[in-house]
C-alpha positions in Angstrom: 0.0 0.0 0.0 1.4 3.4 -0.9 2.1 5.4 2.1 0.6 8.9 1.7 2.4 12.6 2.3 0.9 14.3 5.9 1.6 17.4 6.1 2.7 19.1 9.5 0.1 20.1 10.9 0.3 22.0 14.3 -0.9 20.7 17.7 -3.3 23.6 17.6 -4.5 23.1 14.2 -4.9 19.4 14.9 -7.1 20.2 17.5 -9.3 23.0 15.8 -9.7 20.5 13.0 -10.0 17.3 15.4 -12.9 19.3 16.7 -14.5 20.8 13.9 -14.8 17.5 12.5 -16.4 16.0 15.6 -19.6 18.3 14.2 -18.5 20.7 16.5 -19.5 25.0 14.8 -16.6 27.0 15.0 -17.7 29.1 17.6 -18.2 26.0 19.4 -14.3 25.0 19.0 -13.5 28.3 20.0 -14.7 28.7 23.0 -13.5 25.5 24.0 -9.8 26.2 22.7 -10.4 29.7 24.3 -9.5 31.7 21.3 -11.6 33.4 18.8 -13.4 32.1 16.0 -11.0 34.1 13.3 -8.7 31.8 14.8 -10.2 28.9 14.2 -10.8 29.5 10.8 -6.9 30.7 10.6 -6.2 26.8 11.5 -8.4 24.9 9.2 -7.2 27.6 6.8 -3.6 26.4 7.1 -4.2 23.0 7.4 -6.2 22.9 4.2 -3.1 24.9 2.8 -0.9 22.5 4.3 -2.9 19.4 2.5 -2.8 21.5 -1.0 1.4 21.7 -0.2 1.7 18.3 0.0 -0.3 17.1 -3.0 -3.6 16.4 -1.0 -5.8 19.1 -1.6 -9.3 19.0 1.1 -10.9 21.7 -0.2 -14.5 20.4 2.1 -15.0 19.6 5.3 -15.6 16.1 3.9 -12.4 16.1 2.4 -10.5 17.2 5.4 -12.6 14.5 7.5 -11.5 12.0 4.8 -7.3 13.4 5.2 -7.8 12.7 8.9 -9.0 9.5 8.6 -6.3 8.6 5.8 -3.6 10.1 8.4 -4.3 8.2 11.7 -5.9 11.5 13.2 -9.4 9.5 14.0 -10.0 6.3 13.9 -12.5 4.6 11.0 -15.1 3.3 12.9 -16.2 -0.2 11.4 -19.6 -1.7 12.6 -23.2 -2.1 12.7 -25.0 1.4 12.5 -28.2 1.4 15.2 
């Protein structure tokens, strides 16, 4: 299996887009990161920029969720849906 290019992504742009992809709005990341929503778009900004660099481009939210997965960042849940 080919092993994929990951950008470098930040600990605090792993965890704005850790959280925005939980369904979380960005106000809701915000407050819990304590910064301001600006901010969080900053992150997801660079890491989409970061993805682009590296040959990977996310430009959805389903695409970054589908980069995170790819990378290790959450785990691919496999199982019966209730």
């Amino acid at each position: 299996m080919e092993r994929l290019n990951a950008p470098c992504l930040s600990e605090r742009e792993r965890a704005a887009l850790l959280w925005w992809l939980a369904s979380m709005s960005k106000a809701s990341v915000a407050r819990r990161m304590g910064i301001s929503t600006h901010t969080v778009d900053m992150y997801i900004r660079r890491a989409r920029a970061k993805y682009a660099r590296v040959g990977r481009p996310a430009p959805t939210k389903a695409d970054l969720l589908l980069r995170a997965i790819e990378d290790g960042l959450l785990p691919l849940a496999v199982g019966r849906v209730r």
